[in-house]
VOZALUM-612995 format. One line per field, with one value per residue (C-alpha): x, y, z. Coordinates in nm, 4 decimals, decimal comma. Layout:
<nodes>
x <- X|... $
y <- Y|... $
z <- Z|... $
</nodes>
This chain:
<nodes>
x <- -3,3115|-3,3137|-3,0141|-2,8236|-2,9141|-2,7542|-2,4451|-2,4025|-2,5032|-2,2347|-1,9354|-2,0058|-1,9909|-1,6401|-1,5265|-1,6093|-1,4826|-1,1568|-1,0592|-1,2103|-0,9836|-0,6695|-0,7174|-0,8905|-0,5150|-0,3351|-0,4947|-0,4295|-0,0583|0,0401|-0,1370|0,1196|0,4223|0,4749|0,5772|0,6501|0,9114|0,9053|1,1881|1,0267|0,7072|0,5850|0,3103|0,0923|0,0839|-0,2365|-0,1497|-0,4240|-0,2545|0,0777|0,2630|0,5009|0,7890|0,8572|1,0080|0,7507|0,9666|0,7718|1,0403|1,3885|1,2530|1,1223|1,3443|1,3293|1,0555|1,0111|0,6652|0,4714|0,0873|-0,0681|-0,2535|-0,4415|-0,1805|-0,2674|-0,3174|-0,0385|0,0513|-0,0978|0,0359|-0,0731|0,1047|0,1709|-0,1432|0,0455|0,3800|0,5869|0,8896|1,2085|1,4786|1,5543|1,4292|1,7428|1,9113|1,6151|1,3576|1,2287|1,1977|0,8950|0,7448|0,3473|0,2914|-0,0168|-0,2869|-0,4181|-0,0926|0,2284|0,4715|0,7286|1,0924|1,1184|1,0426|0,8033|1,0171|0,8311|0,9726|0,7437|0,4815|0,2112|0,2543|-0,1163|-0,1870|-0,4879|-0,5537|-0,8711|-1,2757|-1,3801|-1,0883|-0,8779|-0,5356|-0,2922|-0,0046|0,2612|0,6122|0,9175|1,2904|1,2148|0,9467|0,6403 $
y <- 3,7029|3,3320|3,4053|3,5683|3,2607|3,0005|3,2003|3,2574|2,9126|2,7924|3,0048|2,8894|2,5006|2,5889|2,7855|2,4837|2,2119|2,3545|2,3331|1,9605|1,8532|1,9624|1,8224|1,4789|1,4602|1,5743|1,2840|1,0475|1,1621|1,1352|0,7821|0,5897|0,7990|0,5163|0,2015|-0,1714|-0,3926|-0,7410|-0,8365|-1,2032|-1,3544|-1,5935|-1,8406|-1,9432|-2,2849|-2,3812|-2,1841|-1,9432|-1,6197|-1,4756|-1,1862|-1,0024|-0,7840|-0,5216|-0,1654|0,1091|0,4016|0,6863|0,8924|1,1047|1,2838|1,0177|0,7874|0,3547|0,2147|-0,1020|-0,2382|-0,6102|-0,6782|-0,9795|-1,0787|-1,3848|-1,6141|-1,6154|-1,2536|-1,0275|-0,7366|-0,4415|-0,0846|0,0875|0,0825|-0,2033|-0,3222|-0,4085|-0,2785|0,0007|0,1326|0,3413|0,1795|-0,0486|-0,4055|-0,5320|-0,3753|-0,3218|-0,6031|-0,8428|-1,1808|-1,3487|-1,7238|-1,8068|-1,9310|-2,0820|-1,9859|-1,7318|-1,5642|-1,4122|-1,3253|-1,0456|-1,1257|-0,7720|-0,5975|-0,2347|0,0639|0,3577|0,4564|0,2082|0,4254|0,1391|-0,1801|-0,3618|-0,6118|-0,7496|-0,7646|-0,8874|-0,8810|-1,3019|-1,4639|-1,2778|-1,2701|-1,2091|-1,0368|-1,0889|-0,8791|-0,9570|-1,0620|-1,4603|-1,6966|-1,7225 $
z <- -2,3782|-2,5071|-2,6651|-2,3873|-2,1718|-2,3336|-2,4177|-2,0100|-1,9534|-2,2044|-2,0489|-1,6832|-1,8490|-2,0383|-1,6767|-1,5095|-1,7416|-1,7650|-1,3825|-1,3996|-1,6692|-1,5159|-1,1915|-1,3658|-1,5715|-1,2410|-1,0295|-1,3511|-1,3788|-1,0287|-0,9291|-1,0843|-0,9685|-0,6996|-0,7821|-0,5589|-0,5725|-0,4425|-0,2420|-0,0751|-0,0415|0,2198|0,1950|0,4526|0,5467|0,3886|0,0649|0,1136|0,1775|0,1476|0,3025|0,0482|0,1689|-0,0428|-0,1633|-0,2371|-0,4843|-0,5123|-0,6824|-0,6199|-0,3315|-0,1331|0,0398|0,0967|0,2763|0,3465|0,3321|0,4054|0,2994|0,3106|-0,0074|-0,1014|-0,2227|-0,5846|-0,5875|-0,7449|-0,5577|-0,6034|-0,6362|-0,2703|0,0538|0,2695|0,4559|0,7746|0,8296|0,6506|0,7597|0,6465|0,4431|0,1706|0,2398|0,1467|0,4585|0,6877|0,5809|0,8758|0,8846|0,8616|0,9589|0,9439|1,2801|1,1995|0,9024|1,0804|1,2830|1,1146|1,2900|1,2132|1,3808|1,4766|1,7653|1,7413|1,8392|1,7719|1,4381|1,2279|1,0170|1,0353|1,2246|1,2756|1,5163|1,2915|0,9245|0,7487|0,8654|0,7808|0,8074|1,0571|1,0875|1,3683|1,3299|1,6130|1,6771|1,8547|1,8668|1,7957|1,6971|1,9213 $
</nodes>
């Protein structure tokens, strides 16, 4: 019975291991199928942050997207989407302009129109940052 025990015991393990595997090299695999590209980088006036326009390419069947985060400024950027603003298009057609207002306000020379997939108003919990939008500089 011992015997009989073990060997069930065993096959449910191997059933279950096998599935796990596959989706641990799936999730490996596809987490760096996107890349970023940095097209400009703006420092904050008291060198303490920067916001960094870039591409994100995700492959042949995604299109352009333009995309801004705002990093510390001796941070590199990382490989995820923008923290503030992402939109379609390449950046070199499509990318905003950008001027630090102050340390703590950015503002994007752009006006929101609806077809933006993330534009925030706010980024960061301590030292918070305001992000302002429109046709000229505030």
């Amino acid at each position: 019975m011992k015997l009989i025990l073990k060997i069930t015991i065993g096959i449910v393990l191997a059933l279950l291991a096998i599935p796990a595997t596959f989706l641990g090299v799936f999730f490996w695999i596809g987490s760096d199928m996107c890349g970023n590209y940095v097209h400009e980088e703006y420092l904050s006036p008291g060198n303490s942050h920067k916001a960094v326009i870039f591409q994100r390419d995700c492959g042949a069947t995604t299109g352009f997207s333009t995309q801004i985060s705002i990093i510390g400024a001796q941070q590199e950027l990382g490989n995820s989407n923008g923290n503030i603003y992402i939109i379609d298009g390449h950046p070199d057609e499509v990318a905003p302009t950008l001027k630090w207002v102050s340390e703590s306000t950015l503002s994007i020379i752009r006006p929101l129109n609806g077809t933006e997939y993330k534009a925030v108003h706010n980024w960061g919990w301590i030292n918070r940052i305001k992000v302002e939008y429109g046709a000229g500089s505030s």
